[in-house]
N, C-alpha and C positions, 0 to 999 in steps of 0.2 A: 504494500500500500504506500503511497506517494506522499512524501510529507509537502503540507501546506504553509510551513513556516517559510517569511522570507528572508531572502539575502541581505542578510543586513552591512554586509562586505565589499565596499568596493576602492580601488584605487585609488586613489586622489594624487591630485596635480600638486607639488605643493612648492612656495617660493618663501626662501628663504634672504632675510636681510640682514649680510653681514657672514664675512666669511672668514672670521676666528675660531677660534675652541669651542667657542658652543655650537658657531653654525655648521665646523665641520663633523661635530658630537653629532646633532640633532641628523642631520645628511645622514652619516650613518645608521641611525636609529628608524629611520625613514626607509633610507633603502633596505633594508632588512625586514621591514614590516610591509612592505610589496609596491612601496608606493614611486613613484616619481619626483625627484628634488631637482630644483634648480638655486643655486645659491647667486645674489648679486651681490658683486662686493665695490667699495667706491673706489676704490683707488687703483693703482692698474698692475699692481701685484699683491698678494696675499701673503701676510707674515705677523708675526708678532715679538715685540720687542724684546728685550735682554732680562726678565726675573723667572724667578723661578715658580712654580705652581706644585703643589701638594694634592697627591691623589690617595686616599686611604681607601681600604679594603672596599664597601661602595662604589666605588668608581673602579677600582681596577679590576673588579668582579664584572662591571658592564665592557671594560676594555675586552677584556679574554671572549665575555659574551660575542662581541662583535668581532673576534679574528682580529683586533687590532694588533700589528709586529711589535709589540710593548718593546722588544728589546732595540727598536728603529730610535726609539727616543731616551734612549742612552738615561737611565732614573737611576739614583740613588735609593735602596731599599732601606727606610729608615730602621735601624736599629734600637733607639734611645734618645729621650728628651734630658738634655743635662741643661739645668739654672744652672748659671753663674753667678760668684759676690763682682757687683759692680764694678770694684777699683781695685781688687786683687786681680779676679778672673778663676778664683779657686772653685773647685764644682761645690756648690749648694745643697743640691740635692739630685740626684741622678737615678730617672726610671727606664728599667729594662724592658724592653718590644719584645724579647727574645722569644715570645710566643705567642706573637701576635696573628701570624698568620694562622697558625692551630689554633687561635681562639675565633676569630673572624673568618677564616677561609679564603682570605687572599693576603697579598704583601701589603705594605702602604710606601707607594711609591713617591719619588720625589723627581719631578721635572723640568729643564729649562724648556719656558715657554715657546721657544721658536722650534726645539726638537720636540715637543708635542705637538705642537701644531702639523708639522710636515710628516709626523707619523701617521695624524688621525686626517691629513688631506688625503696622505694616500691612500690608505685605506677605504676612506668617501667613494675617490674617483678611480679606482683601480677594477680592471676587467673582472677579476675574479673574484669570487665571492658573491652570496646570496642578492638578488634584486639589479634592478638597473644602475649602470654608474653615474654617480651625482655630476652634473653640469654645473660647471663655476662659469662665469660671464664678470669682465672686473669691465672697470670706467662705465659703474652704473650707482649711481646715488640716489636716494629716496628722495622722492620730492615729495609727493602725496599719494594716499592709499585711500580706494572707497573702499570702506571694509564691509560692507553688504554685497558687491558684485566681485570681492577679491581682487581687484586691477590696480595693480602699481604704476605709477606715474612717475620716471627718473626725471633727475636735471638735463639730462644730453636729448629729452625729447621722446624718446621711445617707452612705450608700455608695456604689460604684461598682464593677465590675466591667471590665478590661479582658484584652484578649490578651497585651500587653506594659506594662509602666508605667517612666518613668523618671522618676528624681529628679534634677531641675535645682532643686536648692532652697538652695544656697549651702554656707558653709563651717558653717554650723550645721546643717546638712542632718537633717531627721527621718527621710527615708530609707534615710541611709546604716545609721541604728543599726535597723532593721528591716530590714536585712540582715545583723544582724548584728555590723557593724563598731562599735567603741566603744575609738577612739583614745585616748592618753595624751600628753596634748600641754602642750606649755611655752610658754611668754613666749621669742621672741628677743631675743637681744642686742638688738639695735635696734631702737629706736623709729621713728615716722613719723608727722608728722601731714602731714595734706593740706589746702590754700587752693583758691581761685579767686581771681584778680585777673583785671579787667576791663580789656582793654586800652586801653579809652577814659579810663580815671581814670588809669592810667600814665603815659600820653601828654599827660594833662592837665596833670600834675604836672611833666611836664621830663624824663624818665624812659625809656630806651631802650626803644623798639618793638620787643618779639624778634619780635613776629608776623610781620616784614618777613621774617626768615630763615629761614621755614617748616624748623622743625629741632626736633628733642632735642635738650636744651643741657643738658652735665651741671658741674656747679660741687664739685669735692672728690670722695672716693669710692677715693684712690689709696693706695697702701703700707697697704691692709687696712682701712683707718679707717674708722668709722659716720658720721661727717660728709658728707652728702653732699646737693644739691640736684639733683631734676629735673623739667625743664622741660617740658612737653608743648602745642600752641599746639592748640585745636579750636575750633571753632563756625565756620568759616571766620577764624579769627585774631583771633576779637572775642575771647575767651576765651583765657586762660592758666594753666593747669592744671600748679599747682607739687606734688613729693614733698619731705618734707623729711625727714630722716634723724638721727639722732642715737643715742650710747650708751642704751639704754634707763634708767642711774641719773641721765639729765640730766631723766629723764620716763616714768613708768611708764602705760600704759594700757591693760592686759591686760582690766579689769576696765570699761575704754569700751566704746560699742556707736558703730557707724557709722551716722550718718544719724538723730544725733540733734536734737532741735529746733530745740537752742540750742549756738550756734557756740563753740568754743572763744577763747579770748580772744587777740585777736593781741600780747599780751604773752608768751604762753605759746611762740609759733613763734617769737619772735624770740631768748627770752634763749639756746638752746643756743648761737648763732653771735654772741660778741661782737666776729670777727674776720672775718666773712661780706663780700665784696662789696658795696660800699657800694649800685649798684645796685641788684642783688637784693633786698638786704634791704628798699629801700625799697620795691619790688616787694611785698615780702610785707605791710608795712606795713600796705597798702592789701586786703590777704587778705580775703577773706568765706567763707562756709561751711569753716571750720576744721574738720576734725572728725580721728579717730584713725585712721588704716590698721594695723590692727592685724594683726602678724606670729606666726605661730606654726610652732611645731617639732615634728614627730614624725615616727612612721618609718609607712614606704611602708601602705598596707592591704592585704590579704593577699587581697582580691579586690574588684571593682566591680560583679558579677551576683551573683546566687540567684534560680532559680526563673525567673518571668516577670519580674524587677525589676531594673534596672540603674544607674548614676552615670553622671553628667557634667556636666563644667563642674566649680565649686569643691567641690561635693558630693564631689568620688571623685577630687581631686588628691590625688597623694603628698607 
């Protein structure tokens, strides 16, 4: 006898805006679940700048799901969170991972961001593997979305029509406000600029190896204070990916952009900490690609969908 229930299953067209980490995530997630992605991205190459990103068991549990070549994006397998005392550098307190993965069922990875990105493009746009391969289109910028007919409207004139569209387009998202949303948002208290030190010029120097203790290693951050250092090791440990924290009136950058040409001046990272870990600091010394991680404040968004249109990723955080 013939079942009368119906198909409630069908393909969908889907376009994506913004073609970083999330939109290369989402692409994936897409084509794997049968459907058809297109990602636009504005600029006329796809990449993303010099910090490091943190994937724990969650995440690297959907990496493996999807066939991602985890080992394409060269991660640091965290071992151990060691605090640090401020002005010594002596461990504080030091907690063992050693069985993290038997507690959770996968590692918790540690990555620079441009070898994530070019692991999970591949894998988006690469022949093999489950579904269609994701189409990237760059020197395409949002201008406007009717999010009832799906049809994206770019700056360069040309449109597009999809079933579904999502804006993976970051914390300046042009999405988000064609949904609608158009936040009120402030400067945080604290500051943050971000280095790369190269662990080979460390090492050269005389200079503790942190890459050895595959860890997050945090220096200050306690009894409420903005002072704070952290440490993240990626590229497989050839790389070390520092956060550095301060009162925002030690250093104002609301008014920076990230992933600007020219590096901030490692005079600038050093003066908030005249009391810093002698180490470290020398660490930071040796800093290249300086630039602002710029913090902001507002409240929740009162929705992430309208229509065919939806958020994710830094686009539609609260």
């Amino acid at each position: 006898m013939g079942s009368n229930t119906p198909q409630t299953w069908h393909q969908l067209n889907v376009g994506v805006v913004g073609g970083g980490i999330g939109g290369m995530s989402v692409g994936i997630a897409l084509r794997r679940a049968g459907h058809k992605v297109t990602i636009y991205e504005k600029h006329d190459f796809v990449g993303e700048v010099g910090a490091s990103v943190s994937c724990a068991a969650n995440g690297t549990r959907w990496l493996h799901e999807w066939g991602v070549d985890v080992a394409k994006g060269d991660p640091v397998v965290l071992k151990k969170l060691i605090n640090r005392d401020w002005k010594t550098g002596e461990p504080v307190s030091v907690y063992d991972l050693d069985d993290y993965e038997e507690r959770w069922g996968h590692v918790y990875n540690m990555f620079h961001r441009q070898y994530m990105h070019t692991m999970l493009r591949d894998c988006a746009m690469q022949e093999e593997g489950s579904g269609v391969p994701v189409k990237l289109v760059v020197n395409h910028q949002c201008d406007s979305i009717d999010v009832e007919s799906g049809t994206i409207t770019f700056k360069n004139g040309a449109s597009a029509q999809h079933d579904l569209i999502v804006g993976a387009d970051g914390i300046g998202s042009a999405v988000r406000g064609q949904l609608g949303i158009h936040p009120e948002k402030r400067p945080s208290e604290s500051s943050c600029l971000h280095a790369n030190v190269r662990t080979e010029d460390a090492v050269r120097l005389g200079l503790v190896d942190y890459s050895q203790h595959s860890a997050l290693e945090y220096w200050g951050g306690q009894e409420g204070k903005y002072d704070k250092i952290v440490l993240s090791p990626c590229n497989g440990g050839k790389l070390l990916s520092y956060y550095c924290f301060f009162p925002r009136e030690r250093g104002d950058y609301s008014t920076q952009t990230w992933g600007a040409a020219e590096s901030r001046p490692v005079g600038e990272l050093l003066a908030p900490y005249p009391e810093l870990d002698a180490q470290v600091k020398a660490h930071l010394a040796v800093g290249t690609e300086i630039q602002p991680w710029r913090l902001w404040v507002h409240q929740p968004y009162p929705h992430i969908q309208k229509g065919r249109a939806c958020l994710l990723g830094d686009a539609g955080h609260p």
